[in-house]
DONU-837973 format. One record per atom (N, C-alpha, C): residue in one letter; x negated, z negated, y. Coordinates in steps of 0.05 Angstrom, whole numbers, padded with zeros to 5 digits, always signed. Layout:
<atoms>
AXZY...
</atoms>
This chain:
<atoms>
X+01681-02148-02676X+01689-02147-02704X+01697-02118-02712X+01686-02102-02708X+01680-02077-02708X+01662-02058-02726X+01663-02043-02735X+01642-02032-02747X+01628-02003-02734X+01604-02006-02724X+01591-01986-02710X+01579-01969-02735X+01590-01940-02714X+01583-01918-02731X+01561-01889-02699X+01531-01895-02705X+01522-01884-02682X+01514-01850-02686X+01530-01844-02711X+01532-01821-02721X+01552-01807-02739X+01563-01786-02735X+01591-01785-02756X+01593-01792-02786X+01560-01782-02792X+01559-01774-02823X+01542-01805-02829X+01536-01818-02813X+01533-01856-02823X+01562-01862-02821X+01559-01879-02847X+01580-01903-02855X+01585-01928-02837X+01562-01936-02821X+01550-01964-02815X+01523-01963-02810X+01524-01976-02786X+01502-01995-02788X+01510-02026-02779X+01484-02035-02785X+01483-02072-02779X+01486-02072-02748X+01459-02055-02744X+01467-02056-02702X+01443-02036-02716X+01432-02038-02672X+01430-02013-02674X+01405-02018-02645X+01380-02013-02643X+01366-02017-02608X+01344-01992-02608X+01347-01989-02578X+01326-01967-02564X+01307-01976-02563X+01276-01974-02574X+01257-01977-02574X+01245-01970-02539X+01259-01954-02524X+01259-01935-02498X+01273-01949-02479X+01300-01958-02485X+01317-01962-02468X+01315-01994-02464X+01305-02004-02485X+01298-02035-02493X+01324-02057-02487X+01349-02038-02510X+01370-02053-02514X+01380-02046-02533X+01393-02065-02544X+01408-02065-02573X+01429-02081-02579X+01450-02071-02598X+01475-02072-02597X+01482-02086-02638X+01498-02108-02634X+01501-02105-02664X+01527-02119-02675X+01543-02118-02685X+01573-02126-02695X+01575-02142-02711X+01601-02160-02710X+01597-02177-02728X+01611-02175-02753X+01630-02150-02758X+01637-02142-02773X+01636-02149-02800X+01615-02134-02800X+01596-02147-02833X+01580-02158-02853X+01583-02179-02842X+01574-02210-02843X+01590-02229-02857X+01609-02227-02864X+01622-02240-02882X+01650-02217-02889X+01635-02220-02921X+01660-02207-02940X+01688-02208-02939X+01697-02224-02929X+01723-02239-02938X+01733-02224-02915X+01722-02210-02892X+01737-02196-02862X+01743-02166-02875X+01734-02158-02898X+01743-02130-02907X+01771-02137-02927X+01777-02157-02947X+01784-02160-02972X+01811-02178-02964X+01810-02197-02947X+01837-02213-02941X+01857-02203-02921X+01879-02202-02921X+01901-02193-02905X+01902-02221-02881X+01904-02247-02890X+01891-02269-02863X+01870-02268-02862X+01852-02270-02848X+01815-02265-02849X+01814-02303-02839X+01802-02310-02841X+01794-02338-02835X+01759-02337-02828X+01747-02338-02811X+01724-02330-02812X+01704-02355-02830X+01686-02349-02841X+01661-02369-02846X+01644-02374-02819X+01644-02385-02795X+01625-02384-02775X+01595-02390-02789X+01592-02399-02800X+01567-02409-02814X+01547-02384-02828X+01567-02378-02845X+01559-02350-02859X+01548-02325-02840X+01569-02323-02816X+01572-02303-02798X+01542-02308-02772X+01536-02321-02762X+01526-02327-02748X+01487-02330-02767X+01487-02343-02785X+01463-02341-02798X+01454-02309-02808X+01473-02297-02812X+01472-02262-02812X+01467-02249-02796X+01482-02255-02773X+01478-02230-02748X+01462-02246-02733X+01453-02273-02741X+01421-02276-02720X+01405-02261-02738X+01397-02262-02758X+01376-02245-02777X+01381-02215-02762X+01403-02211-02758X+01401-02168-02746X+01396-02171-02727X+01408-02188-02709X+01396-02199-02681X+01367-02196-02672X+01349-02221-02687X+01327-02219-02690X+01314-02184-02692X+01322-02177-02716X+01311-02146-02719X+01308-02140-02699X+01338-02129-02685X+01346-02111-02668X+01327-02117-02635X+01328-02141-02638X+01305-02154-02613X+01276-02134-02624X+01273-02144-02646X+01233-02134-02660X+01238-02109-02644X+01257-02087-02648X+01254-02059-02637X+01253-02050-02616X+01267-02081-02595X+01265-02068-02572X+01234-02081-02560X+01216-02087-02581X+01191-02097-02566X+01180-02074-02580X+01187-02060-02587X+01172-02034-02600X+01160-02034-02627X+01176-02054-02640X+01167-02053-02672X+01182-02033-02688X+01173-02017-02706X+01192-02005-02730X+01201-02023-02749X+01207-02003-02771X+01211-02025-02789X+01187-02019-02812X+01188-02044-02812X+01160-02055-02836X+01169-02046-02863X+01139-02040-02878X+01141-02025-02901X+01118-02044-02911X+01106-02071-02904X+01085-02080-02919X+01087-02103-02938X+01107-02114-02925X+01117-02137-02935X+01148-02145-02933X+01158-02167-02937X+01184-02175-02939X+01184-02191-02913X+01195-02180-02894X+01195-02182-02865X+01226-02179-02841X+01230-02192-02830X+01257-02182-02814X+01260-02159-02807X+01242-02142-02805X+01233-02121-02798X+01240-02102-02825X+01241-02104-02843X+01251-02089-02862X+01284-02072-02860X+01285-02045-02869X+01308-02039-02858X+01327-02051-02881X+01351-02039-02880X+01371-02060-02895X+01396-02032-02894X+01408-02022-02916X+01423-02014-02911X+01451-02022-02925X+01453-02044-02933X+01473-02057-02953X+01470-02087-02945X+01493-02101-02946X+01487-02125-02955X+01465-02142-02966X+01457-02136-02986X+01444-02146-03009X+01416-02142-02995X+01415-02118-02993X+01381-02119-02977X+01378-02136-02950X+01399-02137-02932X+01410-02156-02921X+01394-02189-02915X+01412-02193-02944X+01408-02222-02949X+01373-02230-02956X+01360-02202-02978X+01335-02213-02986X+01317-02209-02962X+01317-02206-02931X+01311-02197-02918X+01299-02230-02905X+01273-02237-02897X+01271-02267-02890X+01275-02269-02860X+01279-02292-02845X+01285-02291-02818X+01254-02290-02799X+01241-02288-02812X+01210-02280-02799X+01192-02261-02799X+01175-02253-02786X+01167-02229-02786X+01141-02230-02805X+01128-02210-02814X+01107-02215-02834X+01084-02217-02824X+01049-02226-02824X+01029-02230-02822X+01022-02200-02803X+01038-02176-02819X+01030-02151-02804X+01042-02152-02766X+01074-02153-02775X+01082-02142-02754X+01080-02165-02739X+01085-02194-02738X+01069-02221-02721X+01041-02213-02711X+01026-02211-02726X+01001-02197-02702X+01006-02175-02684X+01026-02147-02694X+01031-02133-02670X+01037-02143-02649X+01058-02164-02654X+01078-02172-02629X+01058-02184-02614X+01030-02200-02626X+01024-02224-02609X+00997-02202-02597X+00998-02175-02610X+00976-02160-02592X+00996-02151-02566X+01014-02137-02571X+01039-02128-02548X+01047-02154-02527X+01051-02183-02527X+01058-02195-02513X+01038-02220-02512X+01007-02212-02527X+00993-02231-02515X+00996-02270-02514X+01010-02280-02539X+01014-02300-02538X+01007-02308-02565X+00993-02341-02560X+00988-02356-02579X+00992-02363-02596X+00979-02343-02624X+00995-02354-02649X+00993-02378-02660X+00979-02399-02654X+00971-02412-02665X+00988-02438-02645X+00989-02431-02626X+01015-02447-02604X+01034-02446-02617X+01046-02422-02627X+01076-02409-02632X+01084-02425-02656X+01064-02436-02670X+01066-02454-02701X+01070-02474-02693X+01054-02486-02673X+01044-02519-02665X+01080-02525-02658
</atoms>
């Protein structure tokens, strides 16, 4: 419940993975509003957990060697707020899903079934 900062002059990030080192790190910090604004914090688990699996997810895409996507509206999209955050879908797009299934060689058509 922390807020990672992997540089002085960043504010934040969501998390954070080595494309090299093929690990990644990400907080749960900020994922629900109410942990900056209330003096009791009460968490939303619901809220919190449907969020930081979405950075999760990301943070996984990078350590299989994906960037972030610029073609479509994709998990893979970077996010540097909230808001971009949220409009962010929990799946990867038509582009970067074919990378992955050229990189790890598995059945897209299984992966639906």
């Amino acid at each position: 419940m922390t807020d990672l900062y992997p540089r002085d002059e960043w504010n934040f990030v969501f998390g954070l993975a080595s494309v090299q080192k093929r690990t990644g790190v990400f907080s749960f910090a900020r994922y629900d509003e109410d942990f900056f604004e209330k003096e009791y914090y009460v968490p939303n688990y619901e809220k919190i957990f449907y969020r930081s699996v979405k950075v999760m997810v990301h943070e996984i895409g990078h350590m299989f060697g994906r960037r972030h996507c610029i073609y479509y509206s994709c998990v893979m999209n970077g996010s540097n707020h909230m808001q971009e955050n949220l409009k962010k879908p929990m799946e990867l797009c038509p582009i970067c899903l074919r990378k992955l299934q050229s990189n790890l060689k598995f059945d897209i058509l299984e992966r639906y079934r």
